[in-house]
C-alpha positions in Angstrom: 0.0 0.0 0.0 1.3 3.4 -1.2 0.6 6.1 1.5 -1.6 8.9 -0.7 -1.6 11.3 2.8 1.6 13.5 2.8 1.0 16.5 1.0 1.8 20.5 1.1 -1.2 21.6 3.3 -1.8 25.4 3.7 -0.9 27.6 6.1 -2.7 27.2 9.4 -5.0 30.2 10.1 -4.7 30.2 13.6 -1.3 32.8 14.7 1.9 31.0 14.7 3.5 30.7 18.3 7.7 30.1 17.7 9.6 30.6 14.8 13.3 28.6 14.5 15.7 27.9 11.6 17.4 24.6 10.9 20.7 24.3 9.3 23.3 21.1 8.2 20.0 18.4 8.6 21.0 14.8 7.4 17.6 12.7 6.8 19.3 8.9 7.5 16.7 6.3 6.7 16.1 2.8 7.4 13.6 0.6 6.0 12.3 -1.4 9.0 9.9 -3.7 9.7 6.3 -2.8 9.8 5.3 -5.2 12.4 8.7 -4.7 14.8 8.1 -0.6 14.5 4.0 -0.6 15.3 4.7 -2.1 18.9 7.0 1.0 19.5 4.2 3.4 18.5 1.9 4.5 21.0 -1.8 3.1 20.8 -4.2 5.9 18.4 -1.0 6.2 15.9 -1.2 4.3 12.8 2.0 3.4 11.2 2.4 5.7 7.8 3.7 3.1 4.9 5.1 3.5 1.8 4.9 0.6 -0.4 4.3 -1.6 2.2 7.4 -0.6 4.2 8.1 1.6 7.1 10.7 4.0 7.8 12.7 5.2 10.9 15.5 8.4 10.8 17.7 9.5 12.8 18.0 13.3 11.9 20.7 15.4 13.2 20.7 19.4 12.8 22.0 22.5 14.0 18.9 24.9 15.1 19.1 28.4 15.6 16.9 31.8 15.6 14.4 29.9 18.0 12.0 32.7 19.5 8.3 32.8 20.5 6.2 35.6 18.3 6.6 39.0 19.1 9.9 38.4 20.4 13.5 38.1 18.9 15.9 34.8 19.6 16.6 34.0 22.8 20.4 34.0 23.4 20.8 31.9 26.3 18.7 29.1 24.0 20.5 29.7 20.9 22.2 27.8 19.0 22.2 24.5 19.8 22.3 21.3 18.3 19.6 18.6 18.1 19.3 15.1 17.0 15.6 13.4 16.6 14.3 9.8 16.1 11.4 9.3 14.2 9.2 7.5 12.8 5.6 8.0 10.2 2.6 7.6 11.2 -1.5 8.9 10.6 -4.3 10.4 12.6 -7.7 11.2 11.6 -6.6 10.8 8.0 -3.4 13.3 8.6 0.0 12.2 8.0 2.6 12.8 10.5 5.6 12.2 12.5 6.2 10.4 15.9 9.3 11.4 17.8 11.3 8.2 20.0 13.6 10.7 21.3 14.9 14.0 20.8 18.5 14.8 21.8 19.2 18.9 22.2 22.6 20.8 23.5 20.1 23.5 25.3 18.7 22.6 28.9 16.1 25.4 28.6 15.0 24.1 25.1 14.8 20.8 26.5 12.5 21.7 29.6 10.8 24.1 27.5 9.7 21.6 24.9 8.8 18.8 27.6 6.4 21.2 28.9 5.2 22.8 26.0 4.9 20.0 23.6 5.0 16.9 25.6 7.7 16.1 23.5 10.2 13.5 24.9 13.3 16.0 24.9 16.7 14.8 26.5 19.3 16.8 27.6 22.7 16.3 25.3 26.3 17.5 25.3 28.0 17.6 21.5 29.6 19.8 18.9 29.1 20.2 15.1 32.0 21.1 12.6 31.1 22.5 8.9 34.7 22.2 6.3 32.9 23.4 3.1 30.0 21.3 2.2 31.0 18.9 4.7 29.9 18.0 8.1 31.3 16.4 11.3 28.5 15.9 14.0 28.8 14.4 17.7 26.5 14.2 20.1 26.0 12.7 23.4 23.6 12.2 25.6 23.9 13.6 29.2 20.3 12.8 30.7 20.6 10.0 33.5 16.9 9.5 33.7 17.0 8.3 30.1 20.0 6.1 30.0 22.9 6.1 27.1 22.9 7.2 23.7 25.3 9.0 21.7 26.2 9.9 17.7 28.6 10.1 15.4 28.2 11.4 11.8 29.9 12.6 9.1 28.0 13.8 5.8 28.1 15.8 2.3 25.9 16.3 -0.7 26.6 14.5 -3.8 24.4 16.1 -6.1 22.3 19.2 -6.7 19.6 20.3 -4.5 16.1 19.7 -5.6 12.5 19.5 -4.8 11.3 16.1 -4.3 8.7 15.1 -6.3 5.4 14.7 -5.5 4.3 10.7 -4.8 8.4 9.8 -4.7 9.4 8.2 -1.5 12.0 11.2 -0.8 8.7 13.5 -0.4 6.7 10.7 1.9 10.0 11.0 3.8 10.5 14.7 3.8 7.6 16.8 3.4 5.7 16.3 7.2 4.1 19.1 8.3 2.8 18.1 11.5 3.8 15.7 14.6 1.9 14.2 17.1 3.0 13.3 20.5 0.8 11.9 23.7 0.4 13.7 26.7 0.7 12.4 30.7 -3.2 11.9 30.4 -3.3 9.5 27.5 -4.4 12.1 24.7 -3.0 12.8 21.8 -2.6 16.3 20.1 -1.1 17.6 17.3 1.9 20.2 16.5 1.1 22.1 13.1 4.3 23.2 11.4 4.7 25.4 8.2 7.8 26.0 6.0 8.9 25.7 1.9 9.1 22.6 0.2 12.5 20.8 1.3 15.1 21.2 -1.2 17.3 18.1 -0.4 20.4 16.8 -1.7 21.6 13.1 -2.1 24.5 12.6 0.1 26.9 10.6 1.4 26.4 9.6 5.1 28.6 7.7 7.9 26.7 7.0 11.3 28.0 5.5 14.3 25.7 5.1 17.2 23.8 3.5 20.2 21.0 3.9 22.5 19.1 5.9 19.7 17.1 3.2 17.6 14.1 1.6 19.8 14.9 -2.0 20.9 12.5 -3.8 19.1 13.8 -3.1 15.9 17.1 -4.9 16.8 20.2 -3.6 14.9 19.6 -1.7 11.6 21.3 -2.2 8.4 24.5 -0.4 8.1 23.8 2.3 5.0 21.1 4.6 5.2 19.0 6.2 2.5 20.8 9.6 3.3 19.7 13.4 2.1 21.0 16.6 3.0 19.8 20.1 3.4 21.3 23.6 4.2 18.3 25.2 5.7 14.9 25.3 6.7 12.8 28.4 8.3 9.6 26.9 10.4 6.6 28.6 11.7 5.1 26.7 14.5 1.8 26.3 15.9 0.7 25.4 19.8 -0.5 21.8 19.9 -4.3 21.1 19.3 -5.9 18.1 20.1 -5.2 15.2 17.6 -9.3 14.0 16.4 -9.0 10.2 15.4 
């Protein structure tokens, strides 16, 4: 089965709450298996398919310019670096993503975002280094309550930048404009995010790491599908609740 549900969805009309940038994001995926991924998913999410397979990244960036609306950056926030773990998924006919974990270099963004967004946050030590169009990334996590997990990668393009095109797996993978997490209670809401169509280029990716990938998927295979982008501006919206 083909998903049909990821597409460019207008604007919200409701008034945007944060506004960040994102800059140096690898997309690594791994085709995993459908049945091994859905008991990692919490119960209301639907596993998002492609063909019949699913799909977990690990997706390490640099994110800067974060700042609520009305207001400008917040220095003692920014920059920071932040690695997420995700997987695709539906709700009430919406395509999505589902965050395992998201490692981030900036205790306030970190409790910020747990409170916020109900978003599982850790806290994380690491540093990022850009030579040209390459990029050395390390990051470690430095949360006790949430045990080890650390990354190493080291990425470049090897091609132009495009737009992915429309049913191609590169857009099911890339163009997501919302993500759902579940709260304390049990319900599930959804975060709205806006920004221009991705502009990715193949690359060329080398990942080391541990603690990341859920346990029930066991190990993955050893190359990603791997894309790079330089940047991304994002409007975000305050989490509504998620209708099945």
């Amino acid at each position: 089965m083909r998903s049909t549900s990821v597409t460019h969805p207008e604007r919200p009309r409701r008034p945007w709450v944060g506004r960040q940038v994102w800059e140096h994001l690898l997309f690594a995926h791994w085709s995993v298996d459908p049945s091994a991924l859905a008991r990692a998913v919490p119960a209301g999410l639907e596993l998002d398919l492609f063909d019949g397979r699913a799909w977990l990244a690990i997706t390490p960036f640099l994110l800067r310019g974060l700042r609520p609306r009305f207001l400008p950056p917040i220095p003692v926030v920014n920059p920071f670096l932040e690695t997420n773990v995700r997987t695709y998924v539906r709700r009430g006919g919406r395509g999505g993503i589902y965050f395992f974990s998201l490692d981030a270099t900036s205790r306030a963004a970190v409790r910020g975002a747990r409170i916020l967004n109900d978003l599982p946050y850790r806290h994380a030590r690491g540093r990022i280094t850009v030579r040209g169009q390459s990029i050395g990334y390390r990051l470690r996590r430095n949360d006790p309550c949430h045990g080890e997990a650390w990354l190493e990668a080291d990425y470049a393009p090897r091609g132009p930048a495009t737009e992915a095109t429309p049913g191609s797996l590169e857009h099911f993978l890339v163009e997501r404009y919302c993500l759902f997490a579940v709260r304390g209670s049990g319900a599930i809401v959804r975060t709205d995010i806006h920004h221009r169509p991705w502009r990715i280029h193949p690359a060329q990716a080398e990942l080391r790491h541990s603690g990341l990938v859920p346990p029930a998927l066991g190990p993955l295979p050893e190359a990603p599908l791997a894309h790079v982008a330089r940047r991304q501006d994002v409007a975000v919206w305050r989490p509504v609740p998620a209708s099945a």
